[in-house]
C-alpha positions in Angstrom: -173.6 44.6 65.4 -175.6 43.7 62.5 -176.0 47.4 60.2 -179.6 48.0 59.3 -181.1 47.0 56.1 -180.7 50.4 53.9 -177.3 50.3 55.1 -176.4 47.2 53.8 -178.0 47.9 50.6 -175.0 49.2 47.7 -175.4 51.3 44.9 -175.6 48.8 42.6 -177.9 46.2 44.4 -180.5 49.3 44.8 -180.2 50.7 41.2 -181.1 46.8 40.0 -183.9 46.5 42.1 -185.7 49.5 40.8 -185.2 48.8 37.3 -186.9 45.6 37.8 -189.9 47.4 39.1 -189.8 50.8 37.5 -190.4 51.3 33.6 -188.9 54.8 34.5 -185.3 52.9 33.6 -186.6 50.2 31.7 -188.0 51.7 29.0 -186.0 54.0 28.3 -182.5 51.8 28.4 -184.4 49.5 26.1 -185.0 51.8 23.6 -181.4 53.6 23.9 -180.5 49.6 23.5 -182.2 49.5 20.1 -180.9 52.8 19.1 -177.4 51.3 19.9 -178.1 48.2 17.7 -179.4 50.9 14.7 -176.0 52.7 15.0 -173.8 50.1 15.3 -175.2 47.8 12.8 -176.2 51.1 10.1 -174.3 49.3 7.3 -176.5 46.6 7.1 -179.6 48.0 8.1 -179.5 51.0 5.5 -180.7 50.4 2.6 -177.9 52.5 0.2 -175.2 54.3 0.4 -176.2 57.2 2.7 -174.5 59.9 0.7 -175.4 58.2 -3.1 -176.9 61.3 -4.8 -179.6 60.0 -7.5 -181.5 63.8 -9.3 -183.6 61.5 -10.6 -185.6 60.3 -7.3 -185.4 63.5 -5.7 -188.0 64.2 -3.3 -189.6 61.0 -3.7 -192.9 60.1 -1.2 -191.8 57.2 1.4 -192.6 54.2 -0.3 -191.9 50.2 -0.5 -188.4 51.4 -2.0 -187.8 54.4 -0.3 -189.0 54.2 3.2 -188.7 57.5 4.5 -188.4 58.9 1.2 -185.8 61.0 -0.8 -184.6 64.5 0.3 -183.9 67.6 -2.1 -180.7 65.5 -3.8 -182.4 62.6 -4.2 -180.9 60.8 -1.5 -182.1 58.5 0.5 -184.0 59.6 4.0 -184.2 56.3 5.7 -180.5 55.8 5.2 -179.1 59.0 6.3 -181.3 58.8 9.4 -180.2 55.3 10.6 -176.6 56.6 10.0 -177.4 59.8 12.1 -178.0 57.9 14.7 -174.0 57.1 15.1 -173.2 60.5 15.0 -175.7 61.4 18.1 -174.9 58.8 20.2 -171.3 59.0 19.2 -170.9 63.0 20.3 -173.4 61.7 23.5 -171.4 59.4 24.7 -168.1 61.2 24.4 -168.6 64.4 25.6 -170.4 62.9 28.5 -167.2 61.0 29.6 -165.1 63.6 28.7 -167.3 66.7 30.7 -167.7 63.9 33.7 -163.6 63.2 33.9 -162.6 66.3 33.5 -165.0 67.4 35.8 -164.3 64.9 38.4 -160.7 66.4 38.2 -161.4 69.9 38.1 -164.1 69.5 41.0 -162.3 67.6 43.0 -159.2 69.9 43.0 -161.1 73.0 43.9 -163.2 71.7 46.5 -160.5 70.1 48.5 -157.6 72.1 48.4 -158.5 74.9 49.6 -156.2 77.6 48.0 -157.2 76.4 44.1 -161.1 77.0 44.6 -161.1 80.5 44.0 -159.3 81.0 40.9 -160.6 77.7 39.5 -164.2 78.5 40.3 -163.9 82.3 39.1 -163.0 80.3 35.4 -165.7 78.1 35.5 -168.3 81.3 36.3 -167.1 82.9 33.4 -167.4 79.8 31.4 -170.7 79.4 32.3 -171.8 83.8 32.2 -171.6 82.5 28.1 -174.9 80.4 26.6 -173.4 77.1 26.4 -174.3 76.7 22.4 -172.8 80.1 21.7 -169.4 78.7 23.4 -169.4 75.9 21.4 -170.6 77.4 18.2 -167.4 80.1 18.6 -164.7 77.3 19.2 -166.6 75.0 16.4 -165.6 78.9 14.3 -162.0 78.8 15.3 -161.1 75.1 13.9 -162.3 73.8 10.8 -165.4 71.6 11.5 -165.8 67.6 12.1 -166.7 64.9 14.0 -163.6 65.9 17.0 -164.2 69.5 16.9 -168.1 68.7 17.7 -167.2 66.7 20.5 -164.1 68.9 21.7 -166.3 72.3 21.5 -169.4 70.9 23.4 -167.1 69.0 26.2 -165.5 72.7 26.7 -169.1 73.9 27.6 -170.6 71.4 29.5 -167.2 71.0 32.0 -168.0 74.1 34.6 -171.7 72.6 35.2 -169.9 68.8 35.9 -167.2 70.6 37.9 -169.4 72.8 39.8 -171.6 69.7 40.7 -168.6 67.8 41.8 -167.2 70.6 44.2 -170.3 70.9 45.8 -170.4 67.3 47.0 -166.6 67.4 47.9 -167.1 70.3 50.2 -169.6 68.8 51.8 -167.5 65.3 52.1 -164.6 67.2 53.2 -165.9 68.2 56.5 -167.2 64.4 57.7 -165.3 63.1 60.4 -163.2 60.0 58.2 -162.0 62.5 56.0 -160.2 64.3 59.5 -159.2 60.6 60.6 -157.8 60.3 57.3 -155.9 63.2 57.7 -154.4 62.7 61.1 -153.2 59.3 59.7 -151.4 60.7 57.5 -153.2 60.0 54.5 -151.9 62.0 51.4 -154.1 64.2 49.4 -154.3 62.0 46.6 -155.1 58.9 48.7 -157.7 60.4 50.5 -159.3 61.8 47.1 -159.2 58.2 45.5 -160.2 56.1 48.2 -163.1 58.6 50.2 -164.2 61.0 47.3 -164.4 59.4 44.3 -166.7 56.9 45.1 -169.0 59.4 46.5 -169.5 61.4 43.1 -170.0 58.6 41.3 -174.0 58.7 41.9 -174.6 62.1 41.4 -171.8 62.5 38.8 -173.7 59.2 36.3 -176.9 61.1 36.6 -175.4 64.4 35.4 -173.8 62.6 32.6 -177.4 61.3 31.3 -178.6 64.8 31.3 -175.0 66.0 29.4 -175.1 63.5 27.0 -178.8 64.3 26.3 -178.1 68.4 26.1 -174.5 67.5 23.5 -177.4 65.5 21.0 -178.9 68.7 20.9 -176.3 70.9 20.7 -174.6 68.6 17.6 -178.3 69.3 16.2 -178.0 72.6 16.8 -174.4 73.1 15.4 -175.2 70.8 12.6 -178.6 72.6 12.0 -176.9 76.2 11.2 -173.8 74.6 9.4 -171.6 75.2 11.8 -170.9 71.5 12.9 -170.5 68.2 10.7 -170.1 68.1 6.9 -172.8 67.9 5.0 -171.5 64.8 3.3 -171.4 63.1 7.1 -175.6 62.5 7.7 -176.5 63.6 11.5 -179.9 64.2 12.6 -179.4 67.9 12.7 -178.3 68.9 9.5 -180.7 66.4 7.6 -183.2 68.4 9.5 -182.1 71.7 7.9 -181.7 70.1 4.4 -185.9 69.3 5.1 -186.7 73.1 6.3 -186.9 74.2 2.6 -189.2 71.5 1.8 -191.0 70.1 4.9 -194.6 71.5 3.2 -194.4 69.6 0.2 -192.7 67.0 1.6 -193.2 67.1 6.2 -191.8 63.1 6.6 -188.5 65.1 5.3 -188.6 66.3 8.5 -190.5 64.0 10.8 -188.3 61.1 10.9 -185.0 62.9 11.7 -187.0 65.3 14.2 -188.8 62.2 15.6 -185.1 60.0 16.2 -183.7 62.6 17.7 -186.9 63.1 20.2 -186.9 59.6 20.8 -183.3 59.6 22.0 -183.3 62.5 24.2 -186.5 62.0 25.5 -185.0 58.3 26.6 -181.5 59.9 27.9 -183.8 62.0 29.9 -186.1 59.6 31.6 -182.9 57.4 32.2 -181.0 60.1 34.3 -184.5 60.6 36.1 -185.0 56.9 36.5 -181.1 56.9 38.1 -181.8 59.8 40.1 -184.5 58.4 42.2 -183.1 55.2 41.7 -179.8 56.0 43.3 -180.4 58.5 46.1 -181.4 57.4 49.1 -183.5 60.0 49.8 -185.9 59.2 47.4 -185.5 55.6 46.9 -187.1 54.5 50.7 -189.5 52.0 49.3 -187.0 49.8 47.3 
């Protein structure tokens, strides 16, 4: 018997389909494409050294030679922004992988065997009882700070919302008929989790990653921001932000091109895990 069209239609096949005829996913993986490109081709696209301190062009107005201008040190804005952009996307990127395996792991183990989900769950409530920055600025406290602690501290805070996720859609997996079959077959625990589970968190589990890499930008902003995160000699969006607080009157584009980078990416990390949601559930994907 031939299976109905949305049947036949994978995961894949849909989520092309609607980027060719949604800008929701379009646009936004375009531009996270030519933040990429900044990041990972910074040395040649900066114009000096991003940490070059020069008294005598401090605070400088954008201009042909400065483009964004100079900050309090006299070094130069356009530079340390365009660097920035590797640390974002860097912490991004990581922690999101990090929260979504770890998650996948602790998720899967409480919501299928049966005798871990209390205890584990009961840890990840207390976890999440504490504001997710204040976690991360507190473990950022106990270890001296840099690019690993960053990543490690806000990985630590986002795993109980990427766990929870996951336990909710292997409870509900559990109870479906194959996973009984599998069972009575004789399947082992491990098997059944690989083969039957797995692949069914994978859709809700990429979304949630969009959304975590988007909320770890803004927490390295944050951390950065109040000096609790990266160096200062190490240019991130957030701390050349708070360099520009004491002098975004005289001098606002100080502040308006870090402010308006960092935006830009979250914004487009947003619309992506929006433009993945529809894109990948069923439910809300009828007309592709």
């Amino acid at each position: 018997m031939t299976l109905p069209l949305a049947a036949r239609r994978t995961m894949g096949s849909r989520l092309l389909r609607y980027m060719s005829r949604n800008t929701l996913i379009a646009f936004p993986s375009a531009l996270l494409i030519v933040l990429a490109l900044i990041a990972i081709f910074a040395p040649f696209l900066g114009t000096v050294d991003p940490a070059q301190l020069n008294p005598a062009n401090r605070l400088k107005p954008p201009s042909a030679e400065f483009w964004f201008g100079t900050d309090m040190l006299g070094r130069d804005i356009y530079s340390r922004v365009i660097y920035g952009s590797r640390v974002s996307l860097i912490v991004g990127l990581s922690v999101a992988f990090f929260a979504s395996v770890c998650g996948v792991i602790i998720g899967t183990m409480s919501g299928f065997v049966r005798r871990f989900d209390a205890i584990i769950m009961r840890i990840m409530d207390g976890m999440m009882s504490i504001p997710s920055i204040l976690l991360a600025i507190a473990i950022v406290a106990l270890i001296r700070g840099s690019l690993l602690t960053v990543i490690v501290a806000i990985t630590i805070a986002e795993i109980p919302r990427t766990s929870r996720l996951v336990r909710s859609v292997v409870l509900s997996i559990r109870e479906e008929p194959y996973i009984d079959a599998a069972i009575v077959a004789g399947a082992s625990t491990s098997r059944i989790a690989i083969r039957h589970i797995f692949p069914n968190t994978i859709a809700p589990l990429s979304v949630q990653a969009t959304y975590v890499c988007a909320a770890a930008m803004i927490a390295e902003s944050i951390l950065s921001f109040i000096g609790a995160g990266l160096p200062p000699i190490i240019p991130s969006w957030g701390n050349i932000i708070a360099d520009a607080r004491t002098f975004w009157q005289i001098r606002p584009t100080m502040l308006l091109f870090p402010a308006l980078f960092l935006s830009l990416c979250v914004l487009s990390v947003n619309l992506l895990g929006d433009g993945l949601r529809e894109a990948l559930d069923p439910r809300m994907a009828k007309d592709l």
